[in-house]
C-alpha positions in Angstrom: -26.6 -0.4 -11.0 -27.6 -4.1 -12.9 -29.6 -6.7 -11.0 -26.7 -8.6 -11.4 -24.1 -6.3 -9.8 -26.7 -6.1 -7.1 -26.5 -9.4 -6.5 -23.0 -10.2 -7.6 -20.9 -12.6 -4.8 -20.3 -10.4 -2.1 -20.6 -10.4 2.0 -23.5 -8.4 2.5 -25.7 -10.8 0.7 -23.9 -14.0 2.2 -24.8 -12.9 5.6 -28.0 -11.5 4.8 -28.8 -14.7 3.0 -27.5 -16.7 6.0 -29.6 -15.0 8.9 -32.8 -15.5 6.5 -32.3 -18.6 5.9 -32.0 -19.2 10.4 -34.9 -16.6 10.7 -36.5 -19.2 8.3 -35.6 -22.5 10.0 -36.3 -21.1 13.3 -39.8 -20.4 12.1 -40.5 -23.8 10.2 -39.1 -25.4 13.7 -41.7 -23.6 16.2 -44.5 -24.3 13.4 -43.8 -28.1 13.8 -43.4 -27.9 17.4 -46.8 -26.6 17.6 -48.6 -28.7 15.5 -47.0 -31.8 16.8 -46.2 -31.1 20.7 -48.1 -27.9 21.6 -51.2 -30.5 21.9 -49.7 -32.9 24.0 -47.8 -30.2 25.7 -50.9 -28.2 26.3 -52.7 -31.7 27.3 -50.4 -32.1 29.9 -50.5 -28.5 31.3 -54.2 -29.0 31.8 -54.0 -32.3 33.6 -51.1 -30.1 35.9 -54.4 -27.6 36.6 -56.9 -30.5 37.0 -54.4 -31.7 40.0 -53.7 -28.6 41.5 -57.9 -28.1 41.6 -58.6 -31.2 43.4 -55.4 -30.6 45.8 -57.2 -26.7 46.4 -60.9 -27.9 46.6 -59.9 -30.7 48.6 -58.1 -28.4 51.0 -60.9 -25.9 51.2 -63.4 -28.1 52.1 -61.1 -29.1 55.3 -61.3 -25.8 56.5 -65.0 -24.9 56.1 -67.5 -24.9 54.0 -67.0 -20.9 53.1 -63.9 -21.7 51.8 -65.1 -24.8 49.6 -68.0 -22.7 47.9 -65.0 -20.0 47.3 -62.6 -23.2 45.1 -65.5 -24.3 43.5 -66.4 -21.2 42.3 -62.9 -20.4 41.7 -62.5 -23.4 39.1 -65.6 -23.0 37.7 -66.1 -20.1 36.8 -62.6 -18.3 36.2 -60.2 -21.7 35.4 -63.3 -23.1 33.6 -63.3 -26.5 34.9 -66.6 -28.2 35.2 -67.2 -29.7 38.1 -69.1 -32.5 40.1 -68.7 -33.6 43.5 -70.8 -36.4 45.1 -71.3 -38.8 48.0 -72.5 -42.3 48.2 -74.1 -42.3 45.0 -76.3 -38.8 45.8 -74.9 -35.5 44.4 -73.7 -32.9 46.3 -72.6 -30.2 43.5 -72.4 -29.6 39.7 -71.8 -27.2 36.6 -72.4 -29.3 33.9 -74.4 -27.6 31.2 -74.4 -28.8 27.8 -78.5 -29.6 27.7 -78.7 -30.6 30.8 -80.8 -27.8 32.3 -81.3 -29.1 36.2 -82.8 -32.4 36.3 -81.2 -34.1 38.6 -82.1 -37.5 38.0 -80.4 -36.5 34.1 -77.3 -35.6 35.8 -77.1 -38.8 38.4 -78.0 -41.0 35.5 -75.4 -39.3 33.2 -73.1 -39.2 36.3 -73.2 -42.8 36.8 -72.8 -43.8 33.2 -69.6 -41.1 33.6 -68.5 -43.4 36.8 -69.3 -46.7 35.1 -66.9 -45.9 32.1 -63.8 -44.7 34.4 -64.6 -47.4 37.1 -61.0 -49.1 36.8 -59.5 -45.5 36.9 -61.4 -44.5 40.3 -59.0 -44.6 43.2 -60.1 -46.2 46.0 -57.4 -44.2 48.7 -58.5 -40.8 50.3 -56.4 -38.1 48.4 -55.6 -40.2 45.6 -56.6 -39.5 41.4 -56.5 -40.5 38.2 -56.8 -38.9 35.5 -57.8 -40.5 31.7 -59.1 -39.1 28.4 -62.5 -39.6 28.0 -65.4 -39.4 24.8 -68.7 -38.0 26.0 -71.0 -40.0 24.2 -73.5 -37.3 24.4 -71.6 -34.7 23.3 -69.5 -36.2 21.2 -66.3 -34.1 22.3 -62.9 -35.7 24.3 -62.4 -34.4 27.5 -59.4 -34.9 30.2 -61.0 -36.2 32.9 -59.5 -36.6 36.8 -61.2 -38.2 39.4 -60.1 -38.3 43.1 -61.5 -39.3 46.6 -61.9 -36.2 49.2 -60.6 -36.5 52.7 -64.2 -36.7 53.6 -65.2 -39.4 51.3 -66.5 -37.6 48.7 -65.6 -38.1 45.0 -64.4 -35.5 43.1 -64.5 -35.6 39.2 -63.2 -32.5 37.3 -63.1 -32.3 33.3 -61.7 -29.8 30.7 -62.9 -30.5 26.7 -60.0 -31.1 24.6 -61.6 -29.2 22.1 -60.4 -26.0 23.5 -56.9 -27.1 23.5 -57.2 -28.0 19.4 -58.7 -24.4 19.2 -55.7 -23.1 20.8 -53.0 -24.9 18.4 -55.5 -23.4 15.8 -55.8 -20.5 17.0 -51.6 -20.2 17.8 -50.7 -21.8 14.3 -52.9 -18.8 12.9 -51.4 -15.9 14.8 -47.6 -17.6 14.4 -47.9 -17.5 10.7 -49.0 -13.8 11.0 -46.5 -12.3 13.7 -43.7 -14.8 11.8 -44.3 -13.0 8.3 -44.2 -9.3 10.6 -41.3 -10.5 11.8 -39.4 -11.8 8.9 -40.3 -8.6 7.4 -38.9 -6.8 9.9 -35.9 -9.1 10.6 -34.9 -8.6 7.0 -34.6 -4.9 6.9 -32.6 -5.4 10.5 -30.7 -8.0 8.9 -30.4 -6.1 5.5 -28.5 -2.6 7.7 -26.9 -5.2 10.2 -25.2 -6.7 7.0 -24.2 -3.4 5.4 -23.1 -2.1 8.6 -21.0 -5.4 9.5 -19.3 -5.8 5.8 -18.4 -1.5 5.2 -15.4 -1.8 7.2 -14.5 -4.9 6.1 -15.0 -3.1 2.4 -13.0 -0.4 3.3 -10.3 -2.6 4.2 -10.4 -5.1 1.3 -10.3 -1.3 -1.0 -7.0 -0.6 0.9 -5.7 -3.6 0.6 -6.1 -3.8 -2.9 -4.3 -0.7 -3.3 -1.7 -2.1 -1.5 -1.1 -5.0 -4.1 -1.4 -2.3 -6.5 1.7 -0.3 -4.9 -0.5 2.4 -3.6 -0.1 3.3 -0.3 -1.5 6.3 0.3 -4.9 5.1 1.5 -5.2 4.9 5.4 -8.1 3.5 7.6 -9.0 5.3 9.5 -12.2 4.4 11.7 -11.7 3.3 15.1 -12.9 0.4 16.8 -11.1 -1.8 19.6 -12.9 -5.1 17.9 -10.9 -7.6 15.3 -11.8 -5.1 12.7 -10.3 -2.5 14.2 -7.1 -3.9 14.9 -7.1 -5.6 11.4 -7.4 -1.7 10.2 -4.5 -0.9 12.6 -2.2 -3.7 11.4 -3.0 -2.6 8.1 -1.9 0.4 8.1 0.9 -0.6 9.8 1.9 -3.0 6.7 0.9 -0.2 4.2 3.8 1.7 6.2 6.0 -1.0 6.5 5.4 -1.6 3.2 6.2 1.6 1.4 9.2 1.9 3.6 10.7 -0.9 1.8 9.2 0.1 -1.3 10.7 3.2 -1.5 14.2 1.3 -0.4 14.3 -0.7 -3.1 13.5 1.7 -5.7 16.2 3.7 -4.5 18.4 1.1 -4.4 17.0 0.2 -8.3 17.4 3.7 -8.9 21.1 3.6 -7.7 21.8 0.0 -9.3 20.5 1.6 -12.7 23.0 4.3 -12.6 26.1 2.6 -11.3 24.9 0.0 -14.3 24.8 3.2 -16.7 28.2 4.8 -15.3 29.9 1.6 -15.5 28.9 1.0 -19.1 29.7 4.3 -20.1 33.1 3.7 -18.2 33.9 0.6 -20.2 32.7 2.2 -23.1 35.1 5.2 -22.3 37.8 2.6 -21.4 37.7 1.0 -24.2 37.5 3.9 -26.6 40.5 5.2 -24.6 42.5 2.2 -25.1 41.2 2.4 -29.1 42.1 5.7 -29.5 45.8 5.7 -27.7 46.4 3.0 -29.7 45.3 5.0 -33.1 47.3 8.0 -31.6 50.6 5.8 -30.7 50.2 3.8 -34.5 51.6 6.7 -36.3 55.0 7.7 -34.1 55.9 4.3 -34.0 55.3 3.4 -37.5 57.6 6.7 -38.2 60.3 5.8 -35.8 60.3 2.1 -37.0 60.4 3.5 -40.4 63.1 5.7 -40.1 65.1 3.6 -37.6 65.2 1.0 -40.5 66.6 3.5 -42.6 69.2 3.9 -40.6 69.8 0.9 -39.9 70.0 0.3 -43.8 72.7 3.3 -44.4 70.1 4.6 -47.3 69.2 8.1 -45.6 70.9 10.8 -47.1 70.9 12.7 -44.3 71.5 11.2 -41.3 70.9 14.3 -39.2 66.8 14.9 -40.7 66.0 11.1 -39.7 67.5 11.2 -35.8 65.2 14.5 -35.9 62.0 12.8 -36.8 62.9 10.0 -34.6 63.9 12.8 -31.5 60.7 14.4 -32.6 58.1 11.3 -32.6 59.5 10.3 -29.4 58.9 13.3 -28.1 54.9 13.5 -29.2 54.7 9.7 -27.7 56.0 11.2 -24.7 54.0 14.1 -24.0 50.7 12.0 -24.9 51.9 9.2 -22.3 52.5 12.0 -20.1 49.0 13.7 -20.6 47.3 10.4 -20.2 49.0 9.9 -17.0 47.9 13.0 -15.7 44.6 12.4 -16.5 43.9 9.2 -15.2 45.8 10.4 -11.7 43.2 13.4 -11.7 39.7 11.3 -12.2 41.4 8.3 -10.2 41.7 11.4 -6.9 45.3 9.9 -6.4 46.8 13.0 -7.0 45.3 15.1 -4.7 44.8 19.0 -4.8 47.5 21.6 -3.4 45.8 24.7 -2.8 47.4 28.0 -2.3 47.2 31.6 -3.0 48.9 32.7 -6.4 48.5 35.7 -9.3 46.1 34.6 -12.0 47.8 37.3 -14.0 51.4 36.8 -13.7 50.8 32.7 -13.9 49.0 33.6 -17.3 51.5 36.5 -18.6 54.6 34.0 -17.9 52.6 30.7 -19.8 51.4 33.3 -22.9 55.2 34.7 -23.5 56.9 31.3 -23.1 54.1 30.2 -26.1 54.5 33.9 -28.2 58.1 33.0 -28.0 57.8 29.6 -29.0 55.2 30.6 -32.5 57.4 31.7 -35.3 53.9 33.1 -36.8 53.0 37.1 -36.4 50.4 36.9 -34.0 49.7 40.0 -31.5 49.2 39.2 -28.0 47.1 41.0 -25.7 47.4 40.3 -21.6 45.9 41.8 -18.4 47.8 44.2 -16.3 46.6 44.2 -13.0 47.3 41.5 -10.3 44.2 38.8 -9.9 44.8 36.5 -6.7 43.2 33.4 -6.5 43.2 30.3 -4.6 44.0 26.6 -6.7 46.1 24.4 -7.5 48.8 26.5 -9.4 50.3 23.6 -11.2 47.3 22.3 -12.1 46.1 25.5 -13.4 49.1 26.2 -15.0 48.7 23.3 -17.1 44.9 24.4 -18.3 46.6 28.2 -19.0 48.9 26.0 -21.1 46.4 24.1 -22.7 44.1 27.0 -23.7 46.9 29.5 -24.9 48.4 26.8 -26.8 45.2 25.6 -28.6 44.9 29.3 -29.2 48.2 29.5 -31.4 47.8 26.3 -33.0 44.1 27.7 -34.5 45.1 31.5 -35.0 45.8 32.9 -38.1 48.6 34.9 -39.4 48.8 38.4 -37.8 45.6 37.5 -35.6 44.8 38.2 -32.2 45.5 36.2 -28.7 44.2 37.6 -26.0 44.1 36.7 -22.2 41.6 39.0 -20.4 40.5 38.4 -16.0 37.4 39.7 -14.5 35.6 39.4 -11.2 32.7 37.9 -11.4 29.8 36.7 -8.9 29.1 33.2 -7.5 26.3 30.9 -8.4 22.6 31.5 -6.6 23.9 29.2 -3.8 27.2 30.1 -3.9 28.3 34.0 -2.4 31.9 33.5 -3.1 33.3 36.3 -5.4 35.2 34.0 -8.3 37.8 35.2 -10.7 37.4 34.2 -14.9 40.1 33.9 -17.3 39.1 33.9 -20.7 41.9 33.2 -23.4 40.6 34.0 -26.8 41.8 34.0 -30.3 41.2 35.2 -33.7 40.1 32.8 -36.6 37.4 30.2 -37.5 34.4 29.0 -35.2 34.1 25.7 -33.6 31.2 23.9 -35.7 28.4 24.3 -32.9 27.6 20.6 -33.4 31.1 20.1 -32.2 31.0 22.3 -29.0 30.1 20.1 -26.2 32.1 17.3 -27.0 35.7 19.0 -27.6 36.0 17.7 -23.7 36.2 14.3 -24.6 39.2 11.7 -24.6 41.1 12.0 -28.4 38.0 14.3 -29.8 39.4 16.5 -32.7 37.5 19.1 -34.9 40.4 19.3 -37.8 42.1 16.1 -37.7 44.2 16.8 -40.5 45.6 20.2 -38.6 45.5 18.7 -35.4 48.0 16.3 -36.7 50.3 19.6 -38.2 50.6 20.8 -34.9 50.9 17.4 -33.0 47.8 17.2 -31.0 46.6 14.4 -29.7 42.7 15.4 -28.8 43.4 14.5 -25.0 44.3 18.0 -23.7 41.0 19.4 -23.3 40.2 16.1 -21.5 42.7 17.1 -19.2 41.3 20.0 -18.1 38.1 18.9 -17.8 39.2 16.6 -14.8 41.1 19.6 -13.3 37.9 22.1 -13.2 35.5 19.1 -11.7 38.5 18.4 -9.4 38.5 22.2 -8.3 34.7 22.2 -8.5 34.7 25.4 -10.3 32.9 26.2 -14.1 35.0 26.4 -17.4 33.5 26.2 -21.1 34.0 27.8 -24.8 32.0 29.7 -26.9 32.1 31.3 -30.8 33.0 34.9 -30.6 32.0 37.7 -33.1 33.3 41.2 -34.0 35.7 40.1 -34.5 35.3 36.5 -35.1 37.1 33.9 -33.4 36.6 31.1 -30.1 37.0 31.9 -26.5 37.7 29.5 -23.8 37.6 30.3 -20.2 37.6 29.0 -16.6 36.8 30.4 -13.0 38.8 29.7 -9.8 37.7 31.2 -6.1 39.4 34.7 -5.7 42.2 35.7 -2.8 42.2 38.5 -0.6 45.5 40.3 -1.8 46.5 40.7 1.2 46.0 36.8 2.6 
């Protein structure tokens, strides 16, 4: 990792940066309290202890003389106060050192010179002091000096040197600078894992939240904690849920939207190549009966008889297409709903195949199943499929070729246990160009245009049975045949008990 990734903006180093900077203040703070009130402060401790040793010596020497040795002593030698107490002029006790060794008449003389230089600050009042801040000309050093009159009489005049308070600040300044550095050495490590400790949550959670924005919600947090970050994690989560709830809504929805968009483009589409189509289908009849029905009209057919025929005959395609169209569109609209009941496949299909054999003037042999085949549709509609097929199948056989109707039990889908029956209708002749397969279903879709038009078909049967299978539910299809060669198209419907 770079220096600069290290230190790139981030929380950890914002905090961490903020406590050193307080550790630092704090520090800078107490040095400049120290060097500019711990005198004064000290100064005025000291003058507190000068007080309290003339209130305790003065006591002590109330009681008896035991007890006054005892506070002298006390001061002296463990508080560190030097001491001297005199009375009418002649002194009574000392423990000045400093050169003085024990003359007495050096310490009266110095004594006096002492008394002469605080004269206006002796109290004249039993129990009563001052206290001033005086230069020992023979030392040369400042000491804080109180001076206070006994119960008996006696003065009492206690010092402490001011140089030992200076030493101290010294001294303190010294050993602040030292135990500050441990410190901030110390405080920045602390501060350092406080930091990292403090911002990995909040990391965590800034990482899941960008995930979030990113429309990734499968990251959870999941540490536990009754603090703000805790229920920050919490409510989180509970957005990343909300969240992907009404993600996943609205891509549905999308989803949906897209496909009702597709279906109903493909439905205009369909609608309009419908329309396009009929009217290319319905062009050609009318042009003929117009044409004719002029002729007529103008008395200049020579045979009245052949021109009513193509009229009867063109009126008669127009109406059978109108009447396939109608059928259709009441089959996808669901407005002609189903009528089911229990019927023979077989004699349904033997009765449609002789009514067409009859019908064909060509030589064609026709081969049909025997035994019974019950099955439960719509026998109408199914009739009109059996119609479809076996009538496709003559229109495309050849001469002294083969139509055949053959029905077979077969077995349901994986998910489907029902025992089905399949009619396949086959004929002799050419193959279906394989390109061509799959859409032979749709609306006006011919293979052989030109032989379409021989027979008079219009391309919309097929279409027609497409809508009756989907509306059964049930599979149907063609394939190419070989040995012998020819095209087989075939359907299934749910199979009857025989007795039912």
């Amino acid at each position: 990792m770079s220096f600069r990734a290290i230190l790139r903006p981030s929380l950890v180093w914002k905090l961490f940066f903020s406590i050193l900077f307080t550790i630092i203040l704090l520090l800078g703070v107490n040095l400049l309290l120290i060097n500019f009130k711990l005198e004064d402060y000290y100064a005025e401790d000291k003058k507190q202890t000068l007080q309290e040793a003339f209130t305790d010596i003065n006591a002590a020497f109330l009681r008896s003389e035991t007890h006054a040795v005892t506070a002298l002593n006390h001061y002296g030698s463990n508080v560190g106060l030097e001491i001297v107490l005199f009375n009418s002029g002649r002194l009574i006790y000392h423990n000045l050192t400093g050169g003085l060794g024990q003359n007495e008449q050096q310490i009266e003389v110095w004594v006096n010179q002492l008394l002469n230089a605080l004269s206006q600050n002796i109290p004249k009042q039993t129990e009563e002091t001052a206290v001033a801040t005086y230069t020992d000309p023979r030392l040369g050093t400042n000491f804080i000096t109180l001076v206070g009159v006994m119960n008996g009489g006696s003065l009492l005049l206690l010092r402490t040197p001011m140089e030992a308070i200076i030493e101290s600040v010294s001294v303190t300044n010294r050993f602040l600078l030292i135990s500050g550095g441990v410190s901030l050495l110390i405080g920045l490590l602390v501060v350092l894992w406080v930091a990292r400790s403090f911002t990995k949550p909040v990391k965590t959670l800034s990482g899941i939240a960008e995930r979030v924005a990113q429309l990734d919600f499968s990251e959870r947090y999941t540490a536990r904690g009754k603090d703000e970050l805790g229920q920050l994690g919490e409510n989180l989560n509970r957005m990343s849920d909300e969240l992907e709830a009404a993600y996943t809504q609205l891509r549905e929805a999308n989803v949906r939207l897209v496909e009702e968009n597709r279906l109903k483009t493909e439905q205009a589409e369909a609608r309009r190549m419908f329309i396009t189509n009929v009217s290319h289908e319905l062009k050609t009849p009318i042009a003929l009966i117009q044409t004719y029905a002029e002729g007529l009209r103008e008395t200049i057919a020579a045979d009245p008889d052949y021109y009513c025929g193509v009229i009867e005959d063109e009126s008669q395609k127009m109406a059978a297409l109108l009447g396939k169209m109608m059928a259709l569109m009441q089959i996808e609209s669901g407005s002609q709903p189903l009528e089911i009941e229990r019927f023979d496949l077989t004699g349904l299909a033997n009765n449609v195949a002789r009514l067409l054999s009859a019908a064909n003037p060509r030589q064609v042999r026709l081969e049909l199943p025997r035994e019974p085949a019950y099955v439960k549709a719509d026998r109408f509609l199914i009739e009109h499929v059996l119609t479809n097929y076996l009538s496709n199948a003559y229109n495309h056989v050849e001469e002294e070729g083969t139509v055949s109707v053959s029905i077979r039990s077969v077995e349901g889908g994986a998910l489907d246990i029902t025992e089905r029956i399949q009619l396949t209708v086959f004929n002799s002749g050419s193959h279906i160009p394989e390109a061509d397969l799959p859409r032979i279903w749709e609306n006006f879709y011919k293979t052989d245009k030109a032989r379409t038009r021989t027979y008079g078909g219009s391309g919309i049967g097929l279409s027609v049975v497409t809508a009756i299978m989907k509306a059964h539910g049930m599979p149907y299809g063609v394939r190419n045949c070989t040995a012998p060669d020819g095209v087989a198209f075939m359907f299934e419907l749910e199979a009857a008990e025989a007795g039912e």
